[in-house]
C-alpha positions in Angstrom: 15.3 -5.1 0.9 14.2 -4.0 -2.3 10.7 -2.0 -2.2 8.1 -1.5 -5.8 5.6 0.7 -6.6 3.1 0.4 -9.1 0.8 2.7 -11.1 -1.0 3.1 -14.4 -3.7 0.9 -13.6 -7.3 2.2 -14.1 -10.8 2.1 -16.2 -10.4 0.9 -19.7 -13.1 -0.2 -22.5 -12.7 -3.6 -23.8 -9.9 -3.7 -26.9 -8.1 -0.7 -25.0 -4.7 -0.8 -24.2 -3.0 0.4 -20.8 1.2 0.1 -19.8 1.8 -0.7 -16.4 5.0 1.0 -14.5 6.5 -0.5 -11.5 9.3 1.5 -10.4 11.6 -0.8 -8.2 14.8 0.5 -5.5 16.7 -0.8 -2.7 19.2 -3.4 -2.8 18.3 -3.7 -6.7 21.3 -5.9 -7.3 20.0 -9.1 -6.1 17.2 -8.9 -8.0 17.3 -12.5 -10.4 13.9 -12.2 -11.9 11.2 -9.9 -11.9 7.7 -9.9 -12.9 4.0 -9.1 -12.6 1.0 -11.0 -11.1 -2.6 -10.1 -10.7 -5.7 -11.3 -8.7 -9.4 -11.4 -9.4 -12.2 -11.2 -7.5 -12.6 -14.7 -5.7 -10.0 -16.4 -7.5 -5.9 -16.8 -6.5 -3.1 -14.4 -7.6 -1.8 -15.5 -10.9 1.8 -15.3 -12.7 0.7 -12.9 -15.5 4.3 -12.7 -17.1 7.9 -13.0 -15.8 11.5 -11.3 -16.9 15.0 -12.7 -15.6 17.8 -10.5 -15.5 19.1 -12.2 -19.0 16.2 -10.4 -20.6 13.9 -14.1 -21.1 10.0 -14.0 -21.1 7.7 -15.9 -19.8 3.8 -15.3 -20.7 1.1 -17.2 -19.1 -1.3 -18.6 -21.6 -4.0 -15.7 -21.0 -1.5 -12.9 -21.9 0.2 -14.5 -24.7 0.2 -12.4 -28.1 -1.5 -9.1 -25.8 0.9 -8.3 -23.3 4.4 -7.4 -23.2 6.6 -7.6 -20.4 10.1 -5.4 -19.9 12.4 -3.7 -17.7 14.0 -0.4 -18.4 17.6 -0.8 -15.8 18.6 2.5 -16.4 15.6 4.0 -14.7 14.9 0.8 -12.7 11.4 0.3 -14.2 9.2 -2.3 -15.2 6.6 -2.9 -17.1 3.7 -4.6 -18.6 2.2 -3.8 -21.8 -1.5 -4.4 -22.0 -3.4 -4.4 -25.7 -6.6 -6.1 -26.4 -8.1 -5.8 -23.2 -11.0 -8.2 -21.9 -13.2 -7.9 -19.0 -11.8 -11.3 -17.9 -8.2 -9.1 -17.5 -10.0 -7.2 -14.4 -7.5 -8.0 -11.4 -5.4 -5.6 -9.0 -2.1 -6.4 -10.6 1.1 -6.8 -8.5 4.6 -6.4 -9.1 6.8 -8.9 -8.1 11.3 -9.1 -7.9 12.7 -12.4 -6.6 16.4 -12.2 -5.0 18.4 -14.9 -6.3 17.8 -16.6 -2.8 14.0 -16.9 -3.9 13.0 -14.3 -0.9 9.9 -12.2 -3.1 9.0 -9.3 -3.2 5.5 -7.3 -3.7 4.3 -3.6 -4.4 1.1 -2.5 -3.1 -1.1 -3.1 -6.3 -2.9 -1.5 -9.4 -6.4 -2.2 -10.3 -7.4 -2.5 -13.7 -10.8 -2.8 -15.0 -12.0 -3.8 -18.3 -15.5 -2.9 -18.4 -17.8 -0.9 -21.0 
């Protein structure tokens, strides 16, 4: 079992920047990939950018050249850097860890908004 928690999501103007933590514990070492999803209103969660345990990146197209995805082992943290905010970036963003058995696993959820 490994269990996540998110935070650091909140209110932002658009062009601002906010970092993402998700603090991850439990049976840590079969953890093959991690990474961070999100879902707006009405639409399906999306993979917003992915990190294996090798240290490779994976971006989808929306967050290419803004965000920033790593992972900090020594205090068992990801996270998600997040510059040049749009409105369009609104979602409740969830953090995800995948054993190397493909089971997945989810925190709770941070909402961001992007709104002026």
């Amino acid at each position: 079992q490994v269990e996540l928690a998110e935070s650091g999501g909140g209110l932002v103007q658009p062009g601002g920047s906010l970092r993402l933590s998700c603090a991850f514990s439990g049976s840590v070492v079969n953890i093959n990939t991690m990474g961070w999803y999100r879902r707006a209103p009405g639409k399906q969660r999306e993979r917003v950018a992915e990190i294996t345990n090798a240290g490779h990146t994976i971006y989808a197209d929306s967050g290419k050249g803004r965000f920033t995805i790593s992972r900090d082992n020594a205090k068992n943290t990801l996270y998600l850097q997040m510059n040049s905010l749009k409105p369009e970036d609104t979602a409740v963003y969830y953090c995800n860890a995948r054993s190397f058995w493909s089971r997945n696993f989810w925190g709770q959820g941070t909402q961001v908004t992007v709104s002026s």
